[in-house]
N, C-alpha and C positions, 0 to 999 in steps of 0.2 A: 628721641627727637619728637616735638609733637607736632601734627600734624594737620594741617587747616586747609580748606578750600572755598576762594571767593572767588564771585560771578558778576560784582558789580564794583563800580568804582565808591558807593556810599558805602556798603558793605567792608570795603578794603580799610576804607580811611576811619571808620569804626573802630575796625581792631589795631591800628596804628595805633590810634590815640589810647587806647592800654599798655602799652611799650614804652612809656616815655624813661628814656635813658639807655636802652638798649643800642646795638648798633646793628646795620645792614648792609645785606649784600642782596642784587640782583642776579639771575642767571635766566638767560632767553630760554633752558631748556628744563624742565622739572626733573627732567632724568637724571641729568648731570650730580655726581656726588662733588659734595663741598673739598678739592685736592686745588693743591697749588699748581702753576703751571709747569714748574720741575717736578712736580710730581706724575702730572700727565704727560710729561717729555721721557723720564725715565720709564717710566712703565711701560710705556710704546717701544722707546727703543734702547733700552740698556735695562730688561727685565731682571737682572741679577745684583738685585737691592743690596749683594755688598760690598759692591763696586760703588755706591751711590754718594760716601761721604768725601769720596776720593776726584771723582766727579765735579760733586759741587765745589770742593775746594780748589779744582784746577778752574773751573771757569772764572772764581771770586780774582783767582789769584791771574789770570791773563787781564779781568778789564781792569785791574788795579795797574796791571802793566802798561797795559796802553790806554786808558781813560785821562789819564793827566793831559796828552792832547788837546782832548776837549773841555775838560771841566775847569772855566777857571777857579774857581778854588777849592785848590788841593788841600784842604783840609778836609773836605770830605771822604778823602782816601784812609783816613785814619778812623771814622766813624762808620763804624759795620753796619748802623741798621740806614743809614743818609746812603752808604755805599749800593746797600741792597735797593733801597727807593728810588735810587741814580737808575739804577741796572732795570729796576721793572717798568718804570718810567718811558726806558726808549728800547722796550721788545726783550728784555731779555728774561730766558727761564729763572724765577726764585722761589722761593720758598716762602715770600710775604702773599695773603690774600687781603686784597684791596677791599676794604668795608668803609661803610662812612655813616655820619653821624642823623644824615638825615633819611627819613623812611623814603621820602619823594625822589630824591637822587636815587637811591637803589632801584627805584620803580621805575625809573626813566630805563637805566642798563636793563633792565627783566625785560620791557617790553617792548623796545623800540626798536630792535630787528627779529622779535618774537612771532612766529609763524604757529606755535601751535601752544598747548600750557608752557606758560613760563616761572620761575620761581621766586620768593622773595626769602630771604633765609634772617632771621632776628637771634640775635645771642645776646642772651642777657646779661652784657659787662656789667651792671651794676650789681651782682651777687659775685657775679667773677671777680671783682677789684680786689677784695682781699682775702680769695680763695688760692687753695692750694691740692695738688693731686693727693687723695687719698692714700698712696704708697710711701709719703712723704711729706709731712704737715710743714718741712721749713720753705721747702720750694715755690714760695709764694712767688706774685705777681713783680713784687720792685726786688725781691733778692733774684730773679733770673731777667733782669731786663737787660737786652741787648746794646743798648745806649752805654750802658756801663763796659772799660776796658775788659776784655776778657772773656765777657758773656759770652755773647755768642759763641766761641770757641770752648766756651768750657758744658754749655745748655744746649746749644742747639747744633753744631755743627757733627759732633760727633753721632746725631742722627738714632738716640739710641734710648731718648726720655719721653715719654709721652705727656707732655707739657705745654702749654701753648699761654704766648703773650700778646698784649692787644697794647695799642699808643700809636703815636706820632712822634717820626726825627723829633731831633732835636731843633733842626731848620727846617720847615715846609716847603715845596714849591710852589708855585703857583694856581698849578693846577689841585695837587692836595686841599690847599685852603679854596677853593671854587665847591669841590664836591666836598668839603667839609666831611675830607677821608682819613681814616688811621687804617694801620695794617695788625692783623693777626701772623704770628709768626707761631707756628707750630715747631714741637721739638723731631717729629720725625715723620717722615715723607711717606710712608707706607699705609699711613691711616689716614680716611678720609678726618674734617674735624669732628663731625658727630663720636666716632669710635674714640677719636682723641679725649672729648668729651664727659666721656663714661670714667674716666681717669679720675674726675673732678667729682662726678654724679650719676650713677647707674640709672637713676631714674629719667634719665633724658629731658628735663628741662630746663635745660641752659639753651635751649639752641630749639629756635618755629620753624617749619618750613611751611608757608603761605604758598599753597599752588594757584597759579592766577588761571583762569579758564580764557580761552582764545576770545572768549567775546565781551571781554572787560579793555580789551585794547583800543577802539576808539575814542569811550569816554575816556579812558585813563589819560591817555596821551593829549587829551584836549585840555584838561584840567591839569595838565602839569606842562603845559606853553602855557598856561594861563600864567601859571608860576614863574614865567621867565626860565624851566628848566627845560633847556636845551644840550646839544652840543657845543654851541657857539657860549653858551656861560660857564660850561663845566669844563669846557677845552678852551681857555680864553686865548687863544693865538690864531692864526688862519687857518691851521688844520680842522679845528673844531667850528670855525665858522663854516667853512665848505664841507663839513660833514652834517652841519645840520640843514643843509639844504635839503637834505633827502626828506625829512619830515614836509618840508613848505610845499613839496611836490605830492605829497599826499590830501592835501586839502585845498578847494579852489576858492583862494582867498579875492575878494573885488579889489584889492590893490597890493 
């Protein structure tokens, strides 16, 4: 993975602008390695990884149970990677990491309740698109797409390919098309994605990690409300207007 560190908001948007076609993720801590949030749920408290595909298949398999409640259309109970972006959507552990297409949305998550270096992570989809793991040249990106019946269960669920896919359901929500997001779904929980990575490319350049320095956060954040990017645009419902109130309390605006 390589590695880059900026101190200023010109500096950052510099090297943006070399990236064009890649996709992002923000993370408020530099520390943090790139693992999904079942990843860091199992690790913590179910450390005996081979328990883990049995796991994730009872959890898919209870909100499928009881999500028809709430979701009116039940067609997405039939669609694994819609099912999965249902599930992460409202809290629940998966296996999708959330990236989006634009560098500034990612920037907003790194640094807006960022207290010390935060991180921007760039994976180079556009080499990815019609790459495949070295251990296996057919395992390309549209023969293991989860969109497709079966995928998932035959690529990803058994937890045991080090393979990873990027895209957008089939259907968006609302908020997906806001942060102009797609999901990374990796084939197995126990590698962060850089290690996964290494599958595709030893040399480690599919994937930047940009360490943002703690003193790039007021111009950052000034310059991306400039942008309209908020909580209140990326969360377009009232949770996300009342969550971007916290920003407005940071600066004393005359009206």
């Amino acid at each position: 993975m390589k590695l880059l560190t900026v101190g200023t908001w010109r500096e950052l948007a510099a090297t943006l602008e070399s990236l064009d076609g890649w996709a992002f993720r923000g993370e408020k801590s530099s520390q943090w390695d790139l693992l999904t949030s079942l990843s860091r749920r199992l690790k913590l408290y179910a450390p005996d990884d081979a328990s883990w595909r049995l796991r994730e298949e009872r959890a898919i398999r209870i909100f499928r149970r009881k999500a028809h409640n709430y979701i009116p259309d039940q067609q997405a109970q039939a669609d694994d990677l819609r099912l999965l972006a249902i599930m992460q959507h409202h809290g629940a552990p998966t296996r999708l990491l959330d990236f989006t297409k634009s560098p500034f949305v990612a920037t907003f998550f790194a640094l807006e309740n960022a207290t010390s270096e935060a991180a921007l992570f760039a994976l180079d989809t556009p080499r990815l698109w019609n790459a495949a793991p070295m251990f296996d040249a057919n395992l390309t990106r549209e023969l293991i797409d989860p969109r497709r019946p079966g995928n998932f269960d035959r690529y990803f669920a058994p937890n045991t390919t080090p393979v990873l896919w990027f895209g957008e359901p089939a259907e968006m929500d609302r908020r997906l098309i806001a942060q102009s997001g797609l999901f990374v779904v990796p084939g197995v929980l126990h590698l962060p994605l850089d290690e996964v990575l290494k599958h595709y490319d030893p040399s480690g350049d599919l994937l930047m990690k940009i360490v943002l320095q703690p003193g790039i956060r007021e111009e950052a954040m000034r310059a991306l409300y400039r942008m309209n990017i908020t909580y209140a645009t990326l969360f377009p419902d009232l949770d996300g207007m009342a969550k971007s109130l916290a920003y407005e309390l940071e600066v004393a605006w005359r009206t």
